[in-house]
N, C-alpha and C positions, 0 to 999 in steps of 0.2 A: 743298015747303019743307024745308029742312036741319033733321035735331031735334039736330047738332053744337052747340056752344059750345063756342068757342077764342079765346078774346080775350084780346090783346095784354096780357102783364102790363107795369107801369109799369116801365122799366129803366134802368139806366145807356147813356150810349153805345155802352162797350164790349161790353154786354148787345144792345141793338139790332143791332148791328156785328156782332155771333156768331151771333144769331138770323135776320138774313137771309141771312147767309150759309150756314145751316142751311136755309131755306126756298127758296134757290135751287136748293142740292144735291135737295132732296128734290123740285121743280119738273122735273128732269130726268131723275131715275130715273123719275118720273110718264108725263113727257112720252116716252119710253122703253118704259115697260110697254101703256102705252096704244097707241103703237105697234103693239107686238107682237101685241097683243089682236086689234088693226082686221084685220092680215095674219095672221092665225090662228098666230102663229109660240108653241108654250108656252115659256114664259120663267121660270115660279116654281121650277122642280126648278134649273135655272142658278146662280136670285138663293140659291134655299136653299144650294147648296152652295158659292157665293163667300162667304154670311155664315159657312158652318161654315169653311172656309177663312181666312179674317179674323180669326174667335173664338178660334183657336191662337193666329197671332201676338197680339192685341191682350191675352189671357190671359198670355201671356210678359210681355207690358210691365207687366199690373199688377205680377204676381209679383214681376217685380223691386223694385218701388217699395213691397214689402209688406212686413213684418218675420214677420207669421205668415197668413201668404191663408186659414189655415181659420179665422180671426177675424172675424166676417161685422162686426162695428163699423171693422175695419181696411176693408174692400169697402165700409162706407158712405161711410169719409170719400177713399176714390176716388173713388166713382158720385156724388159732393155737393159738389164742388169751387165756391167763391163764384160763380162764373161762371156754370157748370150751372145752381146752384139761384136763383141770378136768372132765367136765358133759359129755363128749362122749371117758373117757380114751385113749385120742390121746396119739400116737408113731411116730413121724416122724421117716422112713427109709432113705428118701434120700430130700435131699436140695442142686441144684444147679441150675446154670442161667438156664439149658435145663430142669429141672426135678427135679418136687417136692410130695412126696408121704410117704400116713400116712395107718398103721391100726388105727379102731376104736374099740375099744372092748366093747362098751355099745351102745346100739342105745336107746333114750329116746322115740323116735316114736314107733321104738317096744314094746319097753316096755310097750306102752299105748295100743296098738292093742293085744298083752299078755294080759293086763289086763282086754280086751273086753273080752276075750274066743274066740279071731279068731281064725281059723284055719291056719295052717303052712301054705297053700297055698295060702290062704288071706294075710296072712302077706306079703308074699312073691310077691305078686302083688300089694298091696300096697307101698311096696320097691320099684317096680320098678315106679311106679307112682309119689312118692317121687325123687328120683333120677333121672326122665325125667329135674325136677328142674335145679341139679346139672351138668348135661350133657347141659344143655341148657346154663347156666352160662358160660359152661368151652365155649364150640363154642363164645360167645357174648365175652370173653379174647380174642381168639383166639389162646385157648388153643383145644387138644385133652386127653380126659379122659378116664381113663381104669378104670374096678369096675372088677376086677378078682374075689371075694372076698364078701359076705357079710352075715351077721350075719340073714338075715330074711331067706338064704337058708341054714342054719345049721351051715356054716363056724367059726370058731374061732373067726372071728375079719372081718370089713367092707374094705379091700384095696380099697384107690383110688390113682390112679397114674396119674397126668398130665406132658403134654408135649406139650413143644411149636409145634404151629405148622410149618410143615417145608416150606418155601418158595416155589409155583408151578411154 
């Protein structure tokens, strides 16, 4: 039996609407790795260096939208947009210029990989596969990211913590 919990937070339409189309996207990359696994084809060096690939451009787009990107309260209220914190039950804990940091308490991607009949382990490497993304993004700010925390290894809720980085 599964020691995950991910249940459905209560949403708007438009929340529903984002979040299965979240858990579609993430039911394909699944059904995809999974794949790969069966024919022994390795695939995580690929997906890592498509997400580092992605994290340039998608780090351009914040930037643009930033007035100061090494304001890590300005990166929260990117990473926290109404929609976001509806379809992934965002909590921000903390928001200041050094340090901005949320639990997650739904993950839409697991949910779609639950939905496959993966295994806890799959999920859980699929997580980390997912979140090579997010680590990659945070480096392309030149931010440093902590994941103490996440819901594909049984956890409560998905912690991520960034912090500027410090000057060498």
């Amino acid at each position: 039996m599964s020691k995950i919990e991910n249940n459905w937070p209560t949403q708007s339409r438009e929340g529903m609407l984002y979040s299965r189309a979240l858990v579609n996207a993430a039911k394909k990359g699944a059904l995809n790795a999974v794949g790969f696994e069966e024919r022994g084809i390795p695939y995580e060096d690929v997906y890592r260096e498509s997400s580092r690939k992605l994290a340039v451009e998608n780090a351009k787009n914040f930037r643009e939208r930033m007035e100061n990107p090494e304001d890590l309260r300005e990166w929260g209220k990117q990473m926290t947009p109404p929609l976001g914190r509806e379809t992934f039950g965002m909590e921000v804990l903390e928001s200041t210029e050094d340090c901005f940091s949320m639990d997650m308490h739904f993950c839409p991607h697991l949910k779609g990989w639950e939905e496959l009949g993966l295994s806890d382990e799959m999920c859980a490497k699929l997580c980390d596969l997912a979140m090579a993304g997010d680590f990659a993004m945070a480096e392309e700010m030149g931010y440093e990211l902590e994941n103490p925390t996440r819901l594909a290894n049984g956890d409560c809720a998905c912690r991520v913590i960034y912090r500027r980085k410090q000057s060498e």
